[in-house]
C-alpha positions, -999 to +999 in steps of 0.1 A: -377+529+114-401+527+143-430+545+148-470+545+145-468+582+132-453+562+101-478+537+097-508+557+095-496+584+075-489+614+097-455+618+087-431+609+061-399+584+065-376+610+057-346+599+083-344+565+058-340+584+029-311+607+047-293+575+061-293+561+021-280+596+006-247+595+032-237+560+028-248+543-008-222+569-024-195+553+000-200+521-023-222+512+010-252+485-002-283+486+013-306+459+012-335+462+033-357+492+049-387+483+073-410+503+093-428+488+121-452+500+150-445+508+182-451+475+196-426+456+220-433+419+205-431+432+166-401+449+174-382+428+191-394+395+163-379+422+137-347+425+154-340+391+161-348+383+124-327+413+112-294+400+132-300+364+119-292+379+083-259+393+094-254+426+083-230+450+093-251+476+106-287+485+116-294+518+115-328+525+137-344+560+144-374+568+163-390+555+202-356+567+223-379+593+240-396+593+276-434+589+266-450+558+269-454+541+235-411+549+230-400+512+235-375+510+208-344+503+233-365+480+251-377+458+220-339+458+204-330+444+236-355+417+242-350+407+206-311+403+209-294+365+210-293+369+247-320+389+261-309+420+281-324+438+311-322+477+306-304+497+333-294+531+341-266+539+321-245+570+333-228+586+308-265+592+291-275+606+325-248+634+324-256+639+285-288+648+294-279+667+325-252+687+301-281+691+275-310+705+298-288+728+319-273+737+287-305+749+270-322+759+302-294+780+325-318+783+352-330+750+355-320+720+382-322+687+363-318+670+398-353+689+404-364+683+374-361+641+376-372+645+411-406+661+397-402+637+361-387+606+368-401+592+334-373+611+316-347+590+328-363+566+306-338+584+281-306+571+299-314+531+302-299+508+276-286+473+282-253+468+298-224+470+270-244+497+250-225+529+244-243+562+249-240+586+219-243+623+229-271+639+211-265+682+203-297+690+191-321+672+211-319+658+251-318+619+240-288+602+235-282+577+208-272+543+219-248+518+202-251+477+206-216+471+198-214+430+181-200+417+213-238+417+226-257+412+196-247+383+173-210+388+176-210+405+136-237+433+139-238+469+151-273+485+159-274+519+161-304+533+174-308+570+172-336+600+179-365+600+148-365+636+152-349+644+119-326+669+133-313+647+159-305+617+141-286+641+112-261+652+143-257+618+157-253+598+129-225+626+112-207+629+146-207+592+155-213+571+129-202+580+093-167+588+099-167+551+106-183+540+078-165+568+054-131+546+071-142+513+067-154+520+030-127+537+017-115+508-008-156+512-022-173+530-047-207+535-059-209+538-098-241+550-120-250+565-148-279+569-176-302+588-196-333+597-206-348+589-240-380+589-260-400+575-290-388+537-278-414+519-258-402+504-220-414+467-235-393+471-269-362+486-248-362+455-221-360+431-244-319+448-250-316+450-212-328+407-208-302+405-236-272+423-210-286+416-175-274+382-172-234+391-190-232+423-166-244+410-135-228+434-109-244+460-127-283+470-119-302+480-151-336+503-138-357+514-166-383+544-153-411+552-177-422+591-164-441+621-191-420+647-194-429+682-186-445+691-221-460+655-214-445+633-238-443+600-220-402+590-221-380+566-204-352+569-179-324+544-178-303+540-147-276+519-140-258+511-104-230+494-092-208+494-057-176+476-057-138+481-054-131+459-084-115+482-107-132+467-134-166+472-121-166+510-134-154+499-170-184+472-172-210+503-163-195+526-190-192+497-215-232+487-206-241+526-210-225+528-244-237+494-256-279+504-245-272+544-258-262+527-289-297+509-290-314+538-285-297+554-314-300+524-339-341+522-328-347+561-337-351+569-301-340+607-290-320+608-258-331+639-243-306+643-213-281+622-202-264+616-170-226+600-179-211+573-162-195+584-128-182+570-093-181+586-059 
């Protein structure tokens, strides 16, 4: 996630939050979010560092507008493998042409660059990106498919208006990953207990950790609304190993169990379940 607005507190990363709730229930793993400034040299060391680790996909949002400080596109591509020039790619210029004359009936966008030219800042990407149309906001996504960044990796930047990225990433993007998935499953369950101290209760979950380890054993220590200080237990998993949801049920049972035997009170419970 890009942005200074970030950084300094002005706004919330929701759009990161909204990218995990679509895909981690596709059996999707995430392992790394980062926000960084708008600034061309930190963006671009990020990128390059991201694509050494190989992942999938990078998901970005935020600096695909015309102002000055939006130099997300830029950075991505001076950070790839092989550096890229940006050009004027245009499919994004008829997106945005379809998109202003859309919203405004009455408006020339051929006018309109002639008076802005900055806002064709919108339609240049490197060559080989694909332009994703945008419905709720005038910049288009754009998509560096592998073959230009480290022959394994798709970026995918997007808008960081919240809005925007919602409509790009479900038009473009998560059909993909819903197809490519489709043999995964996320897994979790847990509950929430009281009258056993977090310290007391680890010592069971160092006892399991180490037999179960495709499973993630959280413990969250929270007061409850009458504020009675209690514990929630939650346990992950993502896999296609048809085993992996019989290991989270058999974990649940064995640490409910615990809690029973120690005089604890489990005050809500959230079975075992996949997605």
């Amino acid at each position: 996630m890009t942005g200074n607005e970030l950084l300094v507190g002005k706004i919330a990363d929701t759009n990161g939050k909204w990218i995990i709730d679509q895909i981690v229930p596709l059996g999707i793993q995430v392992s790394q979010i980062t926000i960084i400034p708008d600034n061309l040299e930190i963006i671009s060391s990020t990128f390059r560092s991201a694509l050494d680790r190989k992942p999938n996909y990078i998901f970005v949002s935020g600096g695909l507008g015309p102002t000055f400080d939006d130099m997300t596109i830029l950075g991505i591509s001076k950070g790839l493998y092989t550096p890229l020039n940006l050009i004027e790619n245009k499919q994004s210029v008829l997106m945005m042409k379809e998109r202003y004359e859309t919203r405004y009936p009455d408006l020339s966008f051929d006018k309109l660059i002639q008076e802005r030219p900055y806002l064709l800042k919108m339609a240049m990407m490197p060559e080989g990106c694909i332009s994703l149309s945008n419905s709720e906001g005038t910049a288009p996504g754009v998509r560096f498919p592998p073959s230009i960044t480290n022959g394994y990796t798709t970026i995918v930047a997007m808008p960081g208006i919240p809005k925007e990225l919602y409509s790009i990433f479900s038009l473009h993007i998560l059909p993909e990953l819903q197809q490519i998935s489709s043999d995964q499953h996320f897994y979790q369950g847990g509950f929430v207990f009281q009258n056993i101290g977090e310290s007391k209760f680890t010592q069971k979950v160092y006892e399991l950790k180490d037999q179960y380890p495709s499973l993630w054993i959280k413990t969250h220590p929270r007061k409850s609304d009458l504020g009675h200080w209690e514990l929630e237990l939650h346990i992950t998993a993502t896999g296609g190993e048809s085993d992996v949801f019989d290991k989270l049920k058999e974990v649940y049972a064995l640490l409910k169990q615990h809690v029973i035997q120690s005089h604890g009170i489990i005050v809500n419970e959230n079975l075992p379940n996949r997605s």
